[in-house]
N, C-alpha and C positions, 0 to 999 in steps of 0.2 A: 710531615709525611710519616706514613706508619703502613708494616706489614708484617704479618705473620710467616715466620720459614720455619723450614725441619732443622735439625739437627740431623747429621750422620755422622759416623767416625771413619778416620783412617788412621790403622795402627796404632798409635796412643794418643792422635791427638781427634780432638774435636773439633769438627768440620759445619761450617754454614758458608749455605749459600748467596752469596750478594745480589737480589735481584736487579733487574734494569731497571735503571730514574734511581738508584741507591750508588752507581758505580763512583768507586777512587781515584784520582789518579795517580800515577807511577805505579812501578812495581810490588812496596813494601808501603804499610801503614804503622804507626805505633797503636800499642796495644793497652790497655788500662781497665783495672775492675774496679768498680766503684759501688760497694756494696753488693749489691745484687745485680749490678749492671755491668757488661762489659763495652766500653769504650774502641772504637777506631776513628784513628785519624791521621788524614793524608798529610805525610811527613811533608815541612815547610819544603818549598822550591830554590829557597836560597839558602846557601850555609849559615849556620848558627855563628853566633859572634856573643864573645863575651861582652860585660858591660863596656867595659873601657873602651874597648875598639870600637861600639854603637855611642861613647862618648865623644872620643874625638873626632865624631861625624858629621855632630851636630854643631849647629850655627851659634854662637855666644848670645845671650839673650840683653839686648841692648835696656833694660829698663831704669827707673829709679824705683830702688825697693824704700820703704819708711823704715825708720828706726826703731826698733822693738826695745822695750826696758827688761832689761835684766836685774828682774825684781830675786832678793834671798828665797828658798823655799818655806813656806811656812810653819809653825813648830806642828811635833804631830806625838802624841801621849800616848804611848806603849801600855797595853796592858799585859797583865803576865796572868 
């Protein structure tokens, strides 16, 4: 989906319109410039969690992994 809007200002900041079939929800979005683009996106619904806490959520992974060889690294000739 793609549309064209104005720009206006209000006081120092700069102002666009979100038109309808575009709308967010909640109140606040994060914001992000990417180059020449500026980014919004509606802030997640559920509180953020560190890794650890999204670790000890998850279920233990029942498998048989193979045995990997723990080969030396191979030599490597430095040039100067």
């Amino acid at each position: 989906m793609e549309r064209k809007v104005k720009l206006s200002r209000r006081g120092d900041a700069q102002v666009v319109r979100i038109p309808k079939g575009f709308e967010l929800p909640g109140d606040t979005v994060l914001v992000r410039k990417v180059g020449n683009a500026i980014w919004l996106e509606a802030e997640p619904t559920r509180p953020k969690q560190n890794l650890l806490d999204l670790l000890r959520e998850m279920e233990p992974i029942d498998e048989e992994w193979p045995e990997i060889e723990d080969r030396p690294p191979e030599p490597v000739e430095l040039q100067e």
